[in-house]
C-alpha positions, 0 to 999 in steps of 0.5 A: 099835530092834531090842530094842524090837521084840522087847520089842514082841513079847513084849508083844503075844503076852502080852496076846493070851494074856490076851485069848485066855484071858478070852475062851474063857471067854465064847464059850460064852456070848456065841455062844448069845446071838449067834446069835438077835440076828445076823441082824437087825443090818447088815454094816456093824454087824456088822464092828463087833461083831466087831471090839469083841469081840475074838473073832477074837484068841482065835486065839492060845490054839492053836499053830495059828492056822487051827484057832483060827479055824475054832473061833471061826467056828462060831457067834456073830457071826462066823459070821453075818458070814462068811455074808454077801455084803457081808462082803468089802466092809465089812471092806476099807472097815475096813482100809481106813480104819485107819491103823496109825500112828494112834497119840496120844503120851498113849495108854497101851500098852494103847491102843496095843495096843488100836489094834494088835489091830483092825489084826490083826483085819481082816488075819486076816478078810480072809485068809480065802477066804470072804471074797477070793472074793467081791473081783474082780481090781482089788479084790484088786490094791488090797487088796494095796497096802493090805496092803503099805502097812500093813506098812511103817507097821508097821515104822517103829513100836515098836508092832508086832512080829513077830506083828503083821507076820505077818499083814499078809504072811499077808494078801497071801499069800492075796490072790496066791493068790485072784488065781492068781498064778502066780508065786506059785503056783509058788512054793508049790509048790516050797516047803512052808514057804509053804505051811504059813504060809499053812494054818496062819497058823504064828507062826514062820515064817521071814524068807525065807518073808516076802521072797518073799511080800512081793517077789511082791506089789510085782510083782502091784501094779505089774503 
């Protein structure tokens, strides 16, 4: 199991690679064309186009994931979405209605990956404050179970390796901190490694790093 995880892994981090690379090469263009069509398209559609694009997984053509955002962020699409108040609402309906291990014996491993990419997509949007700020408490309490439930689905398949578990626990990081747990937040403060994972999205961050974030959000779930 192990070996196919880190094979799983390996495989994933390629593909993104690729993705991430073809993709550069069209932002430019797609970004100019986008931002005279956004506006007039719903959120609903919007999360749609966002997600079909695989704009959001270029993210990994930089050693800082956070700095990948912010550059995709800046025009196009995602930025129209990221401007409206229902974002929040239509990307937790997505996540929500996702199931990690919806996955059919024919697929190949490129459907597979395909399945992957839009369960990271939504957890990399929806660890944005731009988005968490506009969720009220119960909201954030039930996204975090949504989180957690999704990262233990993701265990029990070789699908998903370890990037694809970093951003379901970068996820409930986030939604701790939105929610001001001070549990949490005290724990930031005394250990820079959670907070670098969290500034920087950082791919190698450490299994204690994922215990503590994933221990505080069983608490802040059945609190």
């Amino acid at each position: 199991m192990l070996r196919n995880r880190k094979k799983s892994s390996v495989l994933f981090m390629v593909s993104i690679l690729l993705l991430s690379s073809f993709s550069l090469i069209l932002i430019s263009c797609e970004q100019s064309y986008s931002d005279s069509n956004n506006e007039k398209i719903s959120t609903q559609e919007l999360v749609q186009a966002v997600l079909d694009s695989d704009i959001i997984m270029t993210v990994y053509a930089y050693d800082n994931l956070q700095a990948g955002f912010n550059f995709i962020a800046s025009a196009g699409d995602l930025k129209e979405l990221l401007k409206r108040e229902d974002a929040a609402y239509w990307v937790t309906s997505s996540y929500q209605a996702i199931d990690p291990l919806a996955l059919k014996e024919k697929w190949t491993d490129s459907q597979k990956g395909n399945h992957a990419y839009k369960v990271a997509q939504l957890e990399i949007l929806l660890s944005k404050k731009v988005i968490l700020e506009n969720l009220d408490e119960e909201e954030l309490n039930q996204l975090a179970e949504e989180a957690l439930t999704k990262y233990n689905k993701k265990l029990s398949s070789t699908v998903y390796g370890r990037g694809a578990l970093n951003h379901s626990v970068e996820l409930m990081g986030h939604i701790l901190l939105q929610a001001e747990y001070e549990p949490f937040q005290q724990k930031v403060l005394k250990d820079p490694n959670i907070d670098n994972f969290l500034e920087t999205s950082n791919r190698f961050v450490s299994e204690s790093v994922h215990q503590v974030i994933l221990n505080d959000t069983e608490q802040f779930v059945s609190d």
